[in-house]
C-alpha positions as YAML, in Angstrom:
chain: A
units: angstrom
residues:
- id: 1
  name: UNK
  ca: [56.63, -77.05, 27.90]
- id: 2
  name: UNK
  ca: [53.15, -77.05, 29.13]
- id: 3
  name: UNK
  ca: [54.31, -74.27, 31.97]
- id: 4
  name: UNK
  ca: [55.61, -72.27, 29.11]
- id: 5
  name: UNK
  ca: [51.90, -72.41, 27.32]
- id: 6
  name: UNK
  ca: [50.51, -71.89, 30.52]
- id: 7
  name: UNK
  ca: [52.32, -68.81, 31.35]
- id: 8
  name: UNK
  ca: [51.97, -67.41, 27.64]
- id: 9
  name: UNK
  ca: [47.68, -67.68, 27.85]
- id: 10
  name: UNK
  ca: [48.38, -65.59, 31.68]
- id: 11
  name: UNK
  ca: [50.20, -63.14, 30.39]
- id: 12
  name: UNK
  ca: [48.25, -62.69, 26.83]
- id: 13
  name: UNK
  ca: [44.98, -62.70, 29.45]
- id: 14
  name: UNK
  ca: [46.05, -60.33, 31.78]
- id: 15
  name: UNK
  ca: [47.26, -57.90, 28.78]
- id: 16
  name: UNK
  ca: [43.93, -58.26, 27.11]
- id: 17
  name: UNK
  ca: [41.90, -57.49, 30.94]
- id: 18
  name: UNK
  ca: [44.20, -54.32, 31.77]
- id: 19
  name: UNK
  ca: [43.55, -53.01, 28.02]
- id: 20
  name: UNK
  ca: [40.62, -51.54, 28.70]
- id: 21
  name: UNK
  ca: [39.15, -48.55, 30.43]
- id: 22
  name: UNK
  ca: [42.17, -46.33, 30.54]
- id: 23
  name: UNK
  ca: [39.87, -43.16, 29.49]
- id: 24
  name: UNK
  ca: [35.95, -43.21, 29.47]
- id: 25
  name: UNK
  ca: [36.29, -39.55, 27.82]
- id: 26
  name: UNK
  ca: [36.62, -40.80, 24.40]
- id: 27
  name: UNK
  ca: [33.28, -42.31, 23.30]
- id: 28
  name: UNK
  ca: [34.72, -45.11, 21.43]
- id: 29
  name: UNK
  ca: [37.01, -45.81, 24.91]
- id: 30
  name: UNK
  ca: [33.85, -45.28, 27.02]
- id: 31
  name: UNK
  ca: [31.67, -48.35, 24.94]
- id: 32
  name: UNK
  ca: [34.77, -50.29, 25.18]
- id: 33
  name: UNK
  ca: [35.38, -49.56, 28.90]
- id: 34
  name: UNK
  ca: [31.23, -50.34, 29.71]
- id: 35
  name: UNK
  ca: [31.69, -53.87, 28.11]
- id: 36
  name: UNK
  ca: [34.77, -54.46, 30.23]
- id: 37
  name: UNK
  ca: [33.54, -53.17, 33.07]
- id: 38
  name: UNK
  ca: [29.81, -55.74, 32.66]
- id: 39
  name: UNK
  ca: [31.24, -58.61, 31.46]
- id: 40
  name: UNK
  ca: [34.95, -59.01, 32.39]
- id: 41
  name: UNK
  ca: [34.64, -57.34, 36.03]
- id: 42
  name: UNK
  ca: [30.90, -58.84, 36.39]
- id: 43
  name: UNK
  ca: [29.17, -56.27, 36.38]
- id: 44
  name: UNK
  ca: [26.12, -57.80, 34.85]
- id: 45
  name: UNK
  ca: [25.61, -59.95, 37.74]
- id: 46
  name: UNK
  ca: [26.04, -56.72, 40.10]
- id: 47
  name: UNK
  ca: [22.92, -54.98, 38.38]
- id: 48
  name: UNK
  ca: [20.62, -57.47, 40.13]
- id: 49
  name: UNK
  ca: [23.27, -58.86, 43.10]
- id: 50
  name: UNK
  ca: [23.66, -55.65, 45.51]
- id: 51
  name: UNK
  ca: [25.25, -57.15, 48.61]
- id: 52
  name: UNK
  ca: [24.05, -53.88, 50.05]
- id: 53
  name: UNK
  ca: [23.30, -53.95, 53.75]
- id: 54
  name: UNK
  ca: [23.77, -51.87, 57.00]
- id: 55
  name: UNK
  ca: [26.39, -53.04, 58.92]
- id: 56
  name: UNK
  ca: [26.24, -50.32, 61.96]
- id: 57
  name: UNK
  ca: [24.26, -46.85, 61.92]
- id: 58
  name: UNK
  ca: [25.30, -45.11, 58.87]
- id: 59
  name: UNK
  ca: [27.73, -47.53, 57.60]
- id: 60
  name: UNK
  ca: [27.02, -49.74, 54.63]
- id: 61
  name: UNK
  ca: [28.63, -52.14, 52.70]
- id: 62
  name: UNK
  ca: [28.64, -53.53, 49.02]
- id: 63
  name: UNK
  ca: [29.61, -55.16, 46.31]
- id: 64
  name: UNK
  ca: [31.00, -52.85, 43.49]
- id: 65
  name: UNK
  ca: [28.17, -50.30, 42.54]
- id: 66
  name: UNK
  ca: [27.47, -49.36, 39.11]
- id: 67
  name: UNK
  ca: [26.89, -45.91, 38.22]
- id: 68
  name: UNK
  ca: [22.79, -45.66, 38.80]
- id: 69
  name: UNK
  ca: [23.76, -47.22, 42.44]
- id: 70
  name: UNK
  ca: [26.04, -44.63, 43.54]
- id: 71
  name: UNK
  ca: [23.43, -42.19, 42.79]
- id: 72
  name: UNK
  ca: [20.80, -44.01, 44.77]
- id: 73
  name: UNK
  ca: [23.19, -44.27, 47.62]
- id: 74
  name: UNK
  ca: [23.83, -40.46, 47.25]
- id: 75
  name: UNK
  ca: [19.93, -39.67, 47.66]
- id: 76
  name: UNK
  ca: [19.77, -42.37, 50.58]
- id: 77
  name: UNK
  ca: [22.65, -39.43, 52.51]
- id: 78
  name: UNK
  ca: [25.65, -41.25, 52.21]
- id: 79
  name: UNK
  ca: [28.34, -39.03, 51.68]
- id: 80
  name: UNK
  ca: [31.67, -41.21, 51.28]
- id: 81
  name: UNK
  ca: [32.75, -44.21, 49.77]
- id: 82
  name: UNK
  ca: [35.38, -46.43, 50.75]
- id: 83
  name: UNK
  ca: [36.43, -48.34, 48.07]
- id: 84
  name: UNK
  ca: [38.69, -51.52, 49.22]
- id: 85
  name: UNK
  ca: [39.78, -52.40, 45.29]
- id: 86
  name: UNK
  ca: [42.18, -49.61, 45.38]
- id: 87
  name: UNK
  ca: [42.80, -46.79, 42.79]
- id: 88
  name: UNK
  ca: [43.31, -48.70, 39.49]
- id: 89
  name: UNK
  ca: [43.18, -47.46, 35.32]
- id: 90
  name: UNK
  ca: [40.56, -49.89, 34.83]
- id: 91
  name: UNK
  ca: [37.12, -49.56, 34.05]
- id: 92
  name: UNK
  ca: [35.77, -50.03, 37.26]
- id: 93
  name: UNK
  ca: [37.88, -47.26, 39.23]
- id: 94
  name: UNK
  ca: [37.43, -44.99, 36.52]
- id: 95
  name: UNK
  ca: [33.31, -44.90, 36.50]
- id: 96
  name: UNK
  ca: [33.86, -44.84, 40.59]
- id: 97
  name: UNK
  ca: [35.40, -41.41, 40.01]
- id: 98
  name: UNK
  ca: [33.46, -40.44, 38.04]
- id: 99
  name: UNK
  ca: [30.60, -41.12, 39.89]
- id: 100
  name: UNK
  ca: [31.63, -39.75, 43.19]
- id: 101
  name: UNK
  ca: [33.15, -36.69, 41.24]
- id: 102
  name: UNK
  ca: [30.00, -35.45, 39.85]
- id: 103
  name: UNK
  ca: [27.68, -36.61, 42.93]
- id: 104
  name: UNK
  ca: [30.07, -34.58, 45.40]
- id: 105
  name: UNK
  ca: [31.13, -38.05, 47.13]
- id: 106
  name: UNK
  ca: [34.21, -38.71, 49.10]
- id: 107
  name: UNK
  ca: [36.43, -41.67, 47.47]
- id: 108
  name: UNK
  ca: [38.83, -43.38, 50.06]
- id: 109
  name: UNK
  ca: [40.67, -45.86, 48.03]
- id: 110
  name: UNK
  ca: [42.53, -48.51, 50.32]
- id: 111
  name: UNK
  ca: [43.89, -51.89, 48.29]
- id: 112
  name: UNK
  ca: [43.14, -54.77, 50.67]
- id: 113
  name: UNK
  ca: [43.59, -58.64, 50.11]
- id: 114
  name: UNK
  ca: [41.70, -61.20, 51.82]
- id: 115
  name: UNK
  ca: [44.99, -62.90, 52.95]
- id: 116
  name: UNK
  ca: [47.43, -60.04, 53.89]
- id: 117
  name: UNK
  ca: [48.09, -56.62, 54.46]
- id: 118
  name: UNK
  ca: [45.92, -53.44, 53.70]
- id: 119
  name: UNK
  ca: [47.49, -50.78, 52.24]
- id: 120
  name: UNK
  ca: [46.78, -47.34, 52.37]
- id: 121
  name: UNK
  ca: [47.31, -44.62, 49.64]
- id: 122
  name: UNK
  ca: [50.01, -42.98, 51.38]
- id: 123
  name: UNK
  ca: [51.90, -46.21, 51.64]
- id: 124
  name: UNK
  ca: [51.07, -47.12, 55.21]
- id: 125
  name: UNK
  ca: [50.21, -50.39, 55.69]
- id: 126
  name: UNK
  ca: [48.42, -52.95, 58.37]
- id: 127
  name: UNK
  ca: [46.88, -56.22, 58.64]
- id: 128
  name: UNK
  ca: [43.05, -56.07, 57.60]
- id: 129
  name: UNK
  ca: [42.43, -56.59, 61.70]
- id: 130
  name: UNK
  ca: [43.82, -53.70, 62.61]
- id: 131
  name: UNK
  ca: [42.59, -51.48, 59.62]
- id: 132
  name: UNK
  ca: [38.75, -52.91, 60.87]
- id: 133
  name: UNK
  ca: [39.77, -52.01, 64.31]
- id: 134
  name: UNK
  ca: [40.40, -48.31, 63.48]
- id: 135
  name: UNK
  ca: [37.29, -47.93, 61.46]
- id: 136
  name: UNK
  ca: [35.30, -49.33, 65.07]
- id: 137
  name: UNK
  ca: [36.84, -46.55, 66.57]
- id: 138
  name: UNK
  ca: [36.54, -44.20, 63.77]
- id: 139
  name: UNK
  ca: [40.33, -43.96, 62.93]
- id: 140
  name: UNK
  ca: [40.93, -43.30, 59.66]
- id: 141
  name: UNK
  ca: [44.48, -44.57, 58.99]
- id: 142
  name: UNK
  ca: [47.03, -45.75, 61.23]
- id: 143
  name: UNK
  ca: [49.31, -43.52, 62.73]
...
């Protein structure tokens, strides 16, 4: 009984979280897809929490910019972004695009988890060693 209830609140969460951002045109959308995207994908603790440092010449790493970041990082000369959430219809990927779109940035979206495989938007796929490996070496997929 209890793993029933359990299950229900899961799925009736995860329905509510994937309900928003799915078009930051719309104004109405766009409001609704900023709250999502500061409170239920923390972006309110990002605004003050960058994460941002330089991890060799010309490569940097993050947490999750918001929009006013990608444009400093624009003016600093970075020129691509490689985003390791993946493309998704959420809030989040949708003000990344935009972003990059209208600042002339390169996206690369790549899912990765912490405990398996990275995947690669044509489908190719290899543990997160190997996909660290080829960006030492300035690969940028395998094979």
């Amino acid at each position: 009984m209890f793993g029933k209830l359990r299950n229900s609140f899961k799925q009736k969460e995860r329905a509510f979280r994937t309900s928003f951002g799915r078009d930051i045109t719309d104004p109405d959308e766009r409001r609704k897809s900023l709250w999502h995207f500061n409170w239920l994908d923390h972006g309110i603790l990002r605004k003050h929490w960058h994460n941002f440092q330089q991890i060799a010449p010309s490569v940097y790493r993050s947490n999750h910019p918001d929009p006013k970041r990608f444009q400093r990082y624009a003016k600093m000369g970075i020129k691509s972004i490689l985003n390791l959430r993946g493309s998704a219809p959420q809030s989040h990927y949708l003000f990344e695009v935009e972003s990059c779109t209208q600042l002339g940035l390169h996206l690369v979206d790549i899912k990765t988890w912490s405990f398996s495989v990275v995947v690669f938007n044509d489908g190719h796929a290899a543990y997160p060693a190997d996909f660290f490996r080829c960006l030492q070496f300035g690969a940028h997929a395998p094979g």
